[in-house]
PyMOL Python script that loads the backbone (N, CA, C, O; Angstrom):
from pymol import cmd

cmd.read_pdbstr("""\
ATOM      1  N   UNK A   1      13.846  60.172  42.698  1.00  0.00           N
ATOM      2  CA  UNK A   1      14.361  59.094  43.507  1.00  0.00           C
ATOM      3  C   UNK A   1      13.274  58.107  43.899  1.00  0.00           C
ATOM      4  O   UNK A   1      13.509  56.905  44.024  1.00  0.00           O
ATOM      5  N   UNK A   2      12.176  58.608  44.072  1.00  0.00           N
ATOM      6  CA  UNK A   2      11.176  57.757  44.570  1.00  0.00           C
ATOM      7  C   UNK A   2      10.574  56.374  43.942  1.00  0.00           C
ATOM      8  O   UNK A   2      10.199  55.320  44.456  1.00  0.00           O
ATOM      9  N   UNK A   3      10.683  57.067  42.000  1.00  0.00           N
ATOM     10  CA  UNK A   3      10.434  56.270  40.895  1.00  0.00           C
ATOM     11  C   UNK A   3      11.782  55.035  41.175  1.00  0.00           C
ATOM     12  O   UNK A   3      11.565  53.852  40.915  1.00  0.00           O
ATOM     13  N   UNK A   4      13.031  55.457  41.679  1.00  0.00           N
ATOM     14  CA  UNK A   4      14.468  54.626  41.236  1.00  0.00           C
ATOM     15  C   UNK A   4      13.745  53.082  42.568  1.00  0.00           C
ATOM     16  O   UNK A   4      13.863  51.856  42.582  1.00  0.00           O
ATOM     17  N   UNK A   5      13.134  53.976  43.348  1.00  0.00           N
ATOM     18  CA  UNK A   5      13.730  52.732  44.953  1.00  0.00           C
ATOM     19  C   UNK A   5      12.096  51.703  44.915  1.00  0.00           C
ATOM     20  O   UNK A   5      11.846  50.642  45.487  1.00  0.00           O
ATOM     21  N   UNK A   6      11.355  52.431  44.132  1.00  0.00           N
ATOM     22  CA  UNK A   6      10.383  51.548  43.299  1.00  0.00           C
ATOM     23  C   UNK A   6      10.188  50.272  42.400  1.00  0.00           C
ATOM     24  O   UNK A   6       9.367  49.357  42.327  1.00  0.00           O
ATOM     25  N   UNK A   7      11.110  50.576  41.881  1.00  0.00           N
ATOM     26  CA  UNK A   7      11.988  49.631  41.019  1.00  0.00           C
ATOM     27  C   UNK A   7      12.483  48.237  42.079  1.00  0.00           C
ATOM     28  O   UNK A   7      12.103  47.081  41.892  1.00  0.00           O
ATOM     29  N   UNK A   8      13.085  48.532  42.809  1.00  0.00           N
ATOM     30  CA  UNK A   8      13.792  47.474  43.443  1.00  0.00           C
ATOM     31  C   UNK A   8      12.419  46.929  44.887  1.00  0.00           C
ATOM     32  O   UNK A   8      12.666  46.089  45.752  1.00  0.00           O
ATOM     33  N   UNK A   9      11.606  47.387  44.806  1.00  0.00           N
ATOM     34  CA  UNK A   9      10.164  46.486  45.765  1.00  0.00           C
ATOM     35  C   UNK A   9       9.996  45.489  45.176  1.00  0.00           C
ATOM     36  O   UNK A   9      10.188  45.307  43.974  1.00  0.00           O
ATOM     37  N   UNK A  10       9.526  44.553  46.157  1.00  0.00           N
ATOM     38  CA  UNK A  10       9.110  43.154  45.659  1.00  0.00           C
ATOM     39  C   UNK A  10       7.609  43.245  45.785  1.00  0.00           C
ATOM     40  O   UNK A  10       7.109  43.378  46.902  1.00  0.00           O
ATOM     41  N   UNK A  11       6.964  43.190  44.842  1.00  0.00           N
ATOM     42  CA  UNK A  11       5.527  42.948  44.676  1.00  0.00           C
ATOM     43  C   UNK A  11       5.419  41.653  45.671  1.00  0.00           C
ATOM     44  O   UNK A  11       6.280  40.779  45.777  1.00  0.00           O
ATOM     45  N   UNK A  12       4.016  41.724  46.471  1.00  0.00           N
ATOM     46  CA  UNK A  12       3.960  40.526  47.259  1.00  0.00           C
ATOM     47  C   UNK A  12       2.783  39.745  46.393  1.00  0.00           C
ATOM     48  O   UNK A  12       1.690  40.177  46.025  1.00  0.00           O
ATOM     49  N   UNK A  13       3.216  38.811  46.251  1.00  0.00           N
ATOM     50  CA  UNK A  13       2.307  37.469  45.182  1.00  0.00           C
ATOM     51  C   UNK A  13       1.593  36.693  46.374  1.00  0.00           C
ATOM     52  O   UNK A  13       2.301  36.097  47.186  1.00  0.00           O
ATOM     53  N   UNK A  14       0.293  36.685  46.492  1.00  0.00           N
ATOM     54  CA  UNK A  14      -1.203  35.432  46.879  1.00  0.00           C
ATOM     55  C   UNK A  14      -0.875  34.350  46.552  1.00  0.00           C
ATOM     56  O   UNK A  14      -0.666  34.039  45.379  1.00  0.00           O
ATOM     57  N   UNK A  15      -0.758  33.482  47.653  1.00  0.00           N
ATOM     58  CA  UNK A  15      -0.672  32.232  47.090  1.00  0.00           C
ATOM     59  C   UNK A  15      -2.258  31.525  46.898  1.00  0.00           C
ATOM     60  O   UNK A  15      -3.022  31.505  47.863  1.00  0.00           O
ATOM     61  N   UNK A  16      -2.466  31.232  46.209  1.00  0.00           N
ATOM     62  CA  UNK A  16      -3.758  30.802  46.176  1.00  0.00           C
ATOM     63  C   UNK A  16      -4.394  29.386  47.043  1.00  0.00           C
ATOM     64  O   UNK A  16      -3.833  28.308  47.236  1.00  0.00           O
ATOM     65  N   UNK A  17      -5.731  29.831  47.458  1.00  0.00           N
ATOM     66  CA  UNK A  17      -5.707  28.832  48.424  1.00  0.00           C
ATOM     67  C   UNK A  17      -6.433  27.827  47.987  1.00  0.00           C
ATOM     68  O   UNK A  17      -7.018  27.899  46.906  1.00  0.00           O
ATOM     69  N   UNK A  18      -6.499  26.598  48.886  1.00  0.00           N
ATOM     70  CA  UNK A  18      -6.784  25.476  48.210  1.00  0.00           C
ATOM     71  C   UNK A  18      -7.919  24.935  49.602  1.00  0.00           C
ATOM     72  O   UNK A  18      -7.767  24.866  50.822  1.00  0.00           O
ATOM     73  N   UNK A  19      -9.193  24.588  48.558  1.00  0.00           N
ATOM     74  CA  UNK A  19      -9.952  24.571  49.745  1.00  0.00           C
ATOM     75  C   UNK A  19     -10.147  22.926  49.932  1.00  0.00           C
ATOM     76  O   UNK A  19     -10.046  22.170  48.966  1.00  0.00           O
ATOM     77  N   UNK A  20     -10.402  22.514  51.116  1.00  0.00           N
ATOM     78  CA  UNK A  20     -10.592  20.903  51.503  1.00  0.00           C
ATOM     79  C   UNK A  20     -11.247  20.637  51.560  1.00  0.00           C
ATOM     80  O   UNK A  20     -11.716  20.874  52.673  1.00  0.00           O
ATOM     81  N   UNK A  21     -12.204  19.840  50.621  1.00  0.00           N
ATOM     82  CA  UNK A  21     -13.847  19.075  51.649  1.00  0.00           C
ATOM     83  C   UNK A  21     -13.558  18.792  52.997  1.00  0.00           C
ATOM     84  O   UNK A  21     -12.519  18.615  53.632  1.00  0.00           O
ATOM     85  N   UNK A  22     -15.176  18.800  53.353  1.00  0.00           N
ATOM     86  CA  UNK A  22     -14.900  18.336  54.634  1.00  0.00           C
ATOM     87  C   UNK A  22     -14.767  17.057  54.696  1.00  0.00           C
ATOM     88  O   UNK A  22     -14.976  16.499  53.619  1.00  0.00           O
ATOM     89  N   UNK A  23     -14.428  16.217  55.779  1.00  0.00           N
ATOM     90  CA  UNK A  23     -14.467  14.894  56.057  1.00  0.00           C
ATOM     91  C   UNK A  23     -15.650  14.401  55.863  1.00  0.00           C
ATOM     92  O   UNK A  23     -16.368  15.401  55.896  1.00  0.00           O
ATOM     93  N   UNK A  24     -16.360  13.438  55.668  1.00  0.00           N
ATOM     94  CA  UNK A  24     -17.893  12.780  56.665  1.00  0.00           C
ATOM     95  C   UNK A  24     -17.833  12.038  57.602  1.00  0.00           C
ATOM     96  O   UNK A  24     -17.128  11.059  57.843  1.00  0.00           O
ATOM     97  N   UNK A  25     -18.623  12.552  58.146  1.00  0.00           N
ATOM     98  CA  UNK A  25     -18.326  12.131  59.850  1.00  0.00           C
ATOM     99  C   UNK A  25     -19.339  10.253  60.031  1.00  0.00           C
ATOM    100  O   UNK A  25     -20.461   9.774  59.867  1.00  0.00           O
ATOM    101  N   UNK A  26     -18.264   9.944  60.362  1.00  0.00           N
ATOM    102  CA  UNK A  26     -19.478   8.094  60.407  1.00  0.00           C
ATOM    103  C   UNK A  26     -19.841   8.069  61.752  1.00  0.00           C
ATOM    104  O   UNK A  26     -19.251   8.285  62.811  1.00  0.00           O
ATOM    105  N   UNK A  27     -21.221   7.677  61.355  1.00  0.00           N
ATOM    106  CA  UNK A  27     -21.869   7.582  63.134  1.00  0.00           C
ATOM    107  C   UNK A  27     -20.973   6.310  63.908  1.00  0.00           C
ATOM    108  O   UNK A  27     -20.381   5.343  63.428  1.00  0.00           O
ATOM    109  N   UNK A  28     -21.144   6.738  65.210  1.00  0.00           N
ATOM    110  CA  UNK A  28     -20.517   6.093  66.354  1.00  0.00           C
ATOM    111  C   UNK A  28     -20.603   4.430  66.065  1.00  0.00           C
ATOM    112  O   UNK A  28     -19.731   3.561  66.044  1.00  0.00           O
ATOM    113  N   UNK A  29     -22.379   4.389  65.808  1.00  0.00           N
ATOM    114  CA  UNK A  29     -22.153   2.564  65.649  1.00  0.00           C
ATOM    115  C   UNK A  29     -21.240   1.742  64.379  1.00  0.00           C
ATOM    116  O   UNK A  29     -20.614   0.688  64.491  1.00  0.00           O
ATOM    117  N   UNK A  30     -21.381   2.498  63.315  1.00  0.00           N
ATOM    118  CA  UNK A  30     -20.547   2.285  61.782  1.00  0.00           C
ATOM    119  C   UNK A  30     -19.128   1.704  62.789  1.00  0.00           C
ATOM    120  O   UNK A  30     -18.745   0.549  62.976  1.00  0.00           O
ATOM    121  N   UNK A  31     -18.579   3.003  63.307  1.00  0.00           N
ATOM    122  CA  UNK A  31     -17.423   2.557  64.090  1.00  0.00           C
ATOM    123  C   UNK A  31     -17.373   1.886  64.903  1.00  0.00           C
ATOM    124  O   UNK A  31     -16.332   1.235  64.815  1.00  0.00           O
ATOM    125  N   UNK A  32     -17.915   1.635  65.704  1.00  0.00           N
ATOM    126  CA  UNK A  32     -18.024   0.188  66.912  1.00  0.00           C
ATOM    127  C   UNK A  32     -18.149  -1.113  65.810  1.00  0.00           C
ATOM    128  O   UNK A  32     -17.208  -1.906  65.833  1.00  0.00           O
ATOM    129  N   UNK A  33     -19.117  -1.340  64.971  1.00  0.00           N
ATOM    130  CA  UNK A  33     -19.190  -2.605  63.862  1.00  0.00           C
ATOM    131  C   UNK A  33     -17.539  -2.357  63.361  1.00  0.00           C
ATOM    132  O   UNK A  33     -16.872  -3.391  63.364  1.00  0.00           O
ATOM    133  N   UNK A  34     -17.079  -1.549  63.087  1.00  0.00           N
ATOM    134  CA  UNK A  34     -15.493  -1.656  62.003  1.00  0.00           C
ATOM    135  C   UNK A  34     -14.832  -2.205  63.058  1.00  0.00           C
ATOM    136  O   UNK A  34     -14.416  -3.357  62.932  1.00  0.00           O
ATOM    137  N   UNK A  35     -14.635  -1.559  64.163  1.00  0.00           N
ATOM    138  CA  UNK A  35     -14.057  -1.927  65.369  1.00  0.00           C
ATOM    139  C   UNK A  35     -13.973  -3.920  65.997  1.00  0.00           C
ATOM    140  O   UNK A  35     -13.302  -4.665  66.712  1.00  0.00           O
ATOM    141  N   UNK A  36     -14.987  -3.917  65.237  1.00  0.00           N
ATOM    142  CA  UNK A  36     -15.700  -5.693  66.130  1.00  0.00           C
ATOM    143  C   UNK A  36     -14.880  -6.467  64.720  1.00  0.00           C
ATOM    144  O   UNK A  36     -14.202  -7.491  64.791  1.00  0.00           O
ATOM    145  N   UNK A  37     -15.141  -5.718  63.552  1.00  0.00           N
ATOM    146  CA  UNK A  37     -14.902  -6.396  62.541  1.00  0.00           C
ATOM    147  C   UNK A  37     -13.093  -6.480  62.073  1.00  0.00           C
ATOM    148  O   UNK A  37     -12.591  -7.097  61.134  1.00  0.00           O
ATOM    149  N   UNK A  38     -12.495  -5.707  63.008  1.00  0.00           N
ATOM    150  CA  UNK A  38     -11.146  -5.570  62.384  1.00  0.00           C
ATOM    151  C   UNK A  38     -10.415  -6.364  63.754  1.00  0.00           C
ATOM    152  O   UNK A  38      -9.245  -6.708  63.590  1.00  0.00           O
ATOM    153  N   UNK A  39     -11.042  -6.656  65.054  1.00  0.00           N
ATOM    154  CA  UNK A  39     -10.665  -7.458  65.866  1.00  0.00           C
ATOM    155  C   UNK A  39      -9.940  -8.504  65.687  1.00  0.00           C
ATOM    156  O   UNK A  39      -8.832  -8.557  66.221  1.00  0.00           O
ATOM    157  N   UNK A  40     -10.308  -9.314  65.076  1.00  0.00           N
ATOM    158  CA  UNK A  40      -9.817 -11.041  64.634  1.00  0.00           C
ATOM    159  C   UNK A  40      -8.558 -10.590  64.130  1.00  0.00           C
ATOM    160  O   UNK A  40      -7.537 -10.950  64.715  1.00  0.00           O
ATOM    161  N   UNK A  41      -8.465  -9.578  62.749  1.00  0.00           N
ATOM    162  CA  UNK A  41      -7.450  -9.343  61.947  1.00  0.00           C
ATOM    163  C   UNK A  41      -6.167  -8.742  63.169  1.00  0.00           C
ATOM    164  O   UNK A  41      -4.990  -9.100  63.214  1.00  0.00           O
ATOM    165  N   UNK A  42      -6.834  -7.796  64.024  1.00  0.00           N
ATOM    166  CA  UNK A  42      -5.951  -7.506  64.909  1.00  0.00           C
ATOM    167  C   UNK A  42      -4.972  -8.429  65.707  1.00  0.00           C
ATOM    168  O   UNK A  42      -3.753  -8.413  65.871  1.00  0.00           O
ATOM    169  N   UNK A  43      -6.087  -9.322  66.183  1.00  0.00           N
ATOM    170  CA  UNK A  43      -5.526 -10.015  66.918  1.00  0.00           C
ATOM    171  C   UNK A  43      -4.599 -11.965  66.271  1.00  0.00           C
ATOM    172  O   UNK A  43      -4.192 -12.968  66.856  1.00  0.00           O
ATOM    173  N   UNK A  44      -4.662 -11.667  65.343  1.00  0.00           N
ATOM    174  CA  UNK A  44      -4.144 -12.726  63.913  1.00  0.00           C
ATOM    175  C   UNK A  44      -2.399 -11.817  64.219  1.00  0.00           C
ATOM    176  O   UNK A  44      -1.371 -12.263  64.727  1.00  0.00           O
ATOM    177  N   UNK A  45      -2.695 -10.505  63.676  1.00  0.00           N
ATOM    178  CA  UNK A  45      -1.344  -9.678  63.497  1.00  0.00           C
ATOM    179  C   UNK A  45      -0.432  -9.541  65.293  1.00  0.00           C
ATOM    180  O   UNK A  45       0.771  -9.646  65.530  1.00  0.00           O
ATOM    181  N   UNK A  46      -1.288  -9.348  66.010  1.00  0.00           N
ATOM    182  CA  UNK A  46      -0.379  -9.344  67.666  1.00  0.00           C
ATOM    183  C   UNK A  46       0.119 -10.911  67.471  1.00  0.00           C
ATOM    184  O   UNK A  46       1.310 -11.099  67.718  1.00  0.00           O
ATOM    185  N   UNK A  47      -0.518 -11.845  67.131  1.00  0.00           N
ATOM    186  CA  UNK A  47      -0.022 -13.443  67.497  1.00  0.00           C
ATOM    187  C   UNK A  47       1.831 -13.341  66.515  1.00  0.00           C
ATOM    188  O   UNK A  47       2.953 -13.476  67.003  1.00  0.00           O
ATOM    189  N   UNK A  48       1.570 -13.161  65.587  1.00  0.00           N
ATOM    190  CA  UNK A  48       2.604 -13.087  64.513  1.00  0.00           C
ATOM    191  C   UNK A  48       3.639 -12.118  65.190  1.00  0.00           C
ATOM    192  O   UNK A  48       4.723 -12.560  65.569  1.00  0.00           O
ATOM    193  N   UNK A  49       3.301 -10.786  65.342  1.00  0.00           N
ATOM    194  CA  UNK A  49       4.195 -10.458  66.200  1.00  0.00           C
ATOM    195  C   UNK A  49       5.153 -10.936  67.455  1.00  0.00           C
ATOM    196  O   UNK A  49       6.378 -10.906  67.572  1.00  0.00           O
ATOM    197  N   UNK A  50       3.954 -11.461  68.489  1.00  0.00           N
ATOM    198  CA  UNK A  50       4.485 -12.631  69.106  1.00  0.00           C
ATOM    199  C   UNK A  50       5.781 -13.136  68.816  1.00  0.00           C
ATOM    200  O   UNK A  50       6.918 -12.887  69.217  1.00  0.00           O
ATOM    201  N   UNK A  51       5.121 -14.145  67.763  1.00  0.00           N
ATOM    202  CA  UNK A  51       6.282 -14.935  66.924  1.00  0.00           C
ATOM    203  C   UNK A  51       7.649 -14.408  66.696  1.00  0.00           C
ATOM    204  O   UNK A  51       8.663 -14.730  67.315  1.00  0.00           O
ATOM    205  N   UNK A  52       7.549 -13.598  65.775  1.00  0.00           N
ATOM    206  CA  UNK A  52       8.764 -12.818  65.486  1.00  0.00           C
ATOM    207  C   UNK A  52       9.460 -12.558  66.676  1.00  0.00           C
ATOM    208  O   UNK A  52      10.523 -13.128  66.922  1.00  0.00           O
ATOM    209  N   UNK A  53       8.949 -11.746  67.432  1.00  0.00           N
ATOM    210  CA  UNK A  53       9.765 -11.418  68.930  1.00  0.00           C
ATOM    211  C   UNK A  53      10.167 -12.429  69.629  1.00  0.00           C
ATOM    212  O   UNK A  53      11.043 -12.083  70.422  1.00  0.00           O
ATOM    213  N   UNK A  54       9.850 -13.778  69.690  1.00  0.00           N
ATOM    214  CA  UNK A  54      10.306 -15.139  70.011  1.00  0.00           C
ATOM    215  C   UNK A  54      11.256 -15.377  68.935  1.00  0.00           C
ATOM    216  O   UNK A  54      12.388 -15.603  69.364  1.00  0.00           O
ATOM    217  N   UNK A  55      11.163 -15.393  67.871  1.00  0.00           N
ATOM    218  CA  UNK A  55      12.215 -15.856  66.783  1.00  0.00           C
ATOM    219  C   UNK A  55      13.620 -14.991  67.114  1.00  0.00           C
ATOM    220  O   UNK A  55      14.756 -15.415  67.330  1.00  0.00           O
ATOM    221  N   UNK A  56      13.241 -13.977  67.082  1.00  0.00           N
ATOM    222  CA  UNK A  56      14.112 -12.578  67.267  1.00  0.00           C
ATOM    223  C   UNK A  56      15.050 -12.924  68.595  1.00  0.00           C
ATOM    224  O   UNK A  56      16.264 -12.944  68.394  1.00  0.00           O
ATOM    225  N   UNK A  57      14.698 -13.123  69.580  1.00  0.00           N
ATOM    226  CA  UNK A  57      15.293 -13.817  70.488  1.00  0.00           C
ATOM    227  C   UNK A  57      15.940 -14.940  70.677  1.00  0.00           C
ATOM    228  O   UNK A  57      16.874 -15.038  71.472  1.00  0.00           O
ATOM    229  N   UNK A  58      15.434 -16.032  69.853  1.00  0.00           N
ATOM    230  CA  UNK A  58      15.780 -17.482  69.863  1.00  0.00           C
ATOM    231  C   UNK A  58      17.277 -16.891  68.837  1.00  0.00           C
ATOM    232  O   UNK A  58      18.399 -17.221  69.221  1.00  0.00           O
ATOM    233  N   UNK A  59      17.146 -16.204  67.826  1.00  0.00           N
ATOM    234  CA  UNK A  59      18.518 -15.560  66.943  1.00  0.00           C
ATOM    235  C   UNK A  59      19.374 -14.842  67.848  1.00  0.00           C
ATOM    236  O   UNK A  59      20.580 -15.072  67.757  1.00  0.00           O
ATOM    237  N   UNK A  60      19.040 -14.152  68.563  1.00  0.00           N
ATOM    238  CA  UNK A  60      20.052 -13.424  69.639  1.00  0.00           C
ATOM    239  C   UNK A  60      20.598 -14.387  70.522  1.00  0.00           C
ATOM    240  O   UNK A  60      21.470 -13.743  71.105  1.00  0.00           O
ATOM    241  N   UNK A  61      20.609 -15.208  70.845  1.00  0.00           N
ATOM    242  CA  UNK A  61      20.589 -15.841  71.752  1.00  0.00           C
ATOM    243  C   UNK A  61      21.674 -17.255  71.131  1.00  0.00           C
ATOM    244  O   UNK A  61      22.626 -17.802  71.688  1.00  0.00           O
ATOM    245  N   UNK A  62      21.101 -17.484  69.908  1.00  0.00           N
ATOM    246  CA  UNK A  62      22.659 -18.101  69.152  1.00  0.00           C
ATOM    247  C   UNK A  62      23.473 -17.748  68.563  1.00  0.00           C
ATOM    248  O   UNK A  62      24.529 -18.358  68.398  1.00  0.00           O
ATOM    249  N   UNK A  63      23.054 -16.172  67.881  1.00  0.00           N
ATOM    250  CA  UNK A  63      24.505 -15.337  67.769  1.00  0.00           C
ATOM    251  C   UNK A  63      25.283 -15.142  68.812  1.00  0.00           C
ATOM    252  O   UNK A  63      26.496 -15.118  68.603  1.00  0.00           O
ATOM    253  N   UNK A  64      24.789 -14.959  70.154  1.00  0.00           N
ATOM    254  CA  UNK A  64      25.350 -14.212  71.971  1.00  0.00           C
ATOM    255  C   UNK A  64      26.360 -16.137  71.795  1.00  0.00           C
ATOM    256  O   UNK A  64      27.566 -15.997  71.998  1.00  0.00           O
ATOM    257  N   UNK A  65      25.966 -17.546  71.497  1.00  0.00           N
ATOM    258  CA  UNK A  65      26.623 -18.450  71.572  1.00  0.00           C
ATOM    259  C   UNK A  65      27.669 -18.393  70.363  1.00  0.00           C
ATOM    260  O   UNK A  65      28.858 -18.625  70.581  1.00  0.00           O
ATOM    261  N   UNK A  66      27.238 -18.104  69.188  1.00  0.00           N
ATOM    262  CA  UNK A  66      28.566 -18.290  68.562  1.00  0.00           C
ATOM    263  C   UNK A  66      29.616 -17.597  68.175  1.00  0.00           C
ATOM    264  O   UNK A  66      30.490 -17.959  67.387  1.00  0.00           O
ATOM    265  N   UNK A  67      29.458 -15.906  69.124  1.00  0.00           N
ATOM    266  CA  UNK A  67      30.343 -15.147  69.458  1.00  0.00           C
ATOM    267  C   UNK A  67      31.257 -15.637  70.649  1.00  0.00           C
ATOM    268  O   UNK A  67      32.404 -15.276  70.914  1.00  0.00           O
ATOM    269  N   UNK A  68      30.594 -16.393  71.186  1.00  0.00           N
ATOM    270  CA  UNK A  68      31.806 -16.925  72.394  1.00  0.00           C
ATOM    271  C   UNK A  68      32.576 -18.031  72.011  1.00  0.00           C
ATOM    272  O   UNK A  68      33.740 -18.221  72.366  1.00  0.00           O
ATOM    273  N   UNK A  69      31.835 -18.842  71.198  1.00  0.00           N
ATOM    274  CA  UNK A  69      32.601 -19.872  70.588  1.00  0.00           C
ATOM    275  C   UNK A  69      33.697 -19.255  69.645  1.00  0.00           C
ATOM    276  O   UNK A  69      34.665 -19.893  69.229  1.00  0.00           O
ATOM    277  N   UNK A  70      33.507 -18.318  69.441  1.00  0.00           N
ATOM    278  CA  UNK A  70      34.859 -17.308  68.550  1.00  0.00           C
ATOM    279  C   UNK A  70      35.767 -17.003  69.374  1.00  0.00           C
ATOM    280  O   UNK A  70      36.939 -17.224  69.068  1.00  0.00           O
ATOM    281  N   UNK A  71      35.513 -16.560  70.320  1.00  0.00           N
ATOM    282  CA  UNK A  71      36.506 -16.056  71.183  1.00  0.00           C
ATOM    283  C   UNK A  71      37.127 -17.161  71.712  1.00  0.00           C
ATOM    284  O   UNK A  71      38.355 -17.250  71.731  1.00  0.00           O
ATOM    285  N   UNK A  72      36.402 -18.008  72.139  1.00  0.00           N
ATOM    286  CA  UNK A  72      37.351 -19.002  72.566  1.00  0.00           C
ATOM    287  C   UNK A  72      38.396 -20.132  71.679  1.00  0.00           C
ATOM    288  O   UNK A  72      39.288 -20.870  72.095  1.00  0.00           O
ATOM    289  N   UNK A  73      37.815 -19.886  70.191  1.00  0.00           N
ATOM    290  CA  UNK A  73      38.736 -20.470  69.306  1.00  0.00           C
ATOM    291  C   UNK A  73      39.670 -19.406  69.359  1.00  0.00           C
ATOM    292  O   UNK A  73      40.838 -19.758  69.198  1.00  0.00           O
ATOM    293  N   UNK A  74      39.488 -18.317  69.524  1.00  0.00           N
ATOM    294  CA  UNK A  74      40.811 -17.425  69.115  1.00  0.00           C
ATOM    295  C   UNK A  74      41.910 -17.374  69.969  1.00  0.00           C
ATOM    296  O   UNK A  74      43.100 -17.278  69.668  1.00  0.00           O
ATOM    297  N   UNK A  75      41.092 -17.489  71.686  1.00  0.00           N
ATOM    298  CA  UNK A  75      42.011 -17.718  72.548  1.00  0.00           C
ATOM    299  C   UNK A  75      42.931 -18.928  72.358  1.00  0.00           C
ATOM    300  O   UNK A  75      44.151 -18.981  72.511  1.00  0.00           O
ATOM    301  N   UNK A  76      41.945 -20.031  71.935  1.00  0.00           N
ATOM    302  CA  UNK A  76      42.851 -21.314  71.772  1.00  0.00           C
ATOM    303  C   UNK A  76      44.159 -21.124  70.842  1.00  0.00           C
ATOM    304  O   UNK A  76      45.338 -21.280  71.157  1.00  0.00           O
ATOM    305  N   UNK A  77      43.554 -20.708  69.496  1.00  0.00           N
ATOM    306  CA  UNK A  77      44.485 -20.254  68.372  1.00  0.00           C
ATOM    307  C   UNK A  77      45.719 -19.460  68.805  1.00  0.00           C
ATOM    308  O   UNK A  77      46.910 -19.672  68.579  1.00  0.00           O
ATOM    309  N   UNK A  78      45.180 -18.600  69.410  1.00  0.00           N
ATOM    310  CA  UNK A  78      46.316 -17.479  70.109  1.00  0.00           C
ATOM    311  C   UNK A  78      47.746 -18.296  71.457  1.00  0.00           C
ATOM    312  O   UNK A  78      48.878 -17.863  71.673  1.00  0.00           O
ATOM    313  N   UNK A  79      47.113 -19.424  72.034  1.00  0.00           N
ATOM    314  CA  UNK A  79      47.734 -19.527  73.132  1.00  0.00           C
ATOM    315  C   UNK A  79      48.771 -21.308  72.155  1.00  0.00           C
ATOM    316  O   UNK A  79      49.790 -21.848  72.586  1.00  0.00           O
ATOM    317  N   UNK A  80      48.071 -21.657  71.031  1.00  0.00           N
ATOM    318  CA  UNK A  80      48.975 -22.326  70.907  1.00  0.00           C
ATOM    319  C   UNK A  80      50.056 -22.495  69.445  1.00  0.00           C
ATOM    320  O   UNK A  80      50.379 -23.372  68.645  1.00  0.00           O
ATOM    321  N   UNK A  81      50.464 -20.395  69.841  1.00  0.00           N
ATOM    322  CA  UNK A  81      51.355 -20.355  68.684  1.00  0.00           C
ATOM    323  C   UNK A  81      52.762 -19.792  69.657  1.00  0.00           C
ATOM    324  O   UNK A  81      53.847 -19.589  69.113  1.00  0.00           O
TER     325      UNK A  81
END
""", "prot")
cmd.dss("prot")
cmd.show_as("cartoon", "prot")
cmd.util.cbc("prot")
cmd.orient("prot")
């Protein structure tokens, strides 16, 4: 019996591991210079944002008008049938 219930074990399979370099670590000033240097670009991309969120609004704000102008054609439509 021992040979039969042998049979039906699952061998356990290793997954093999996978090793990572390490990172390299950049000194502090490298990063303060990237930091100074990606500023402008940063602040180019907040302005644009800006924008959009003004645009985005200025669109809400005439869809919110020409949903009422619907309704009130419909009321009109509606009240003179």
């Amino acid at each position: 019996m021992a040979f039969g219930i042998s049979l039906f074990k699952k061998e356990k399979k290793e997954t093999p591991k996978i090793e990572v370099p390490p990172t390299p670590e950049i000194p502090l000033e490298k990063k303060e210079e990237k930091r100074e240097e990606k500023k402008p670009e940063v602040e180019v991309l907040l302005a644009k944002i800006d924008a959009l969120r003004f645009q985005y609004e200025a669109l809400n704000e005439k869809i919110s008008n020409i949903e009422k102008m619907v309704k009130e054609i419909y009321e009109i439509a509606k009240a003179s049938k």
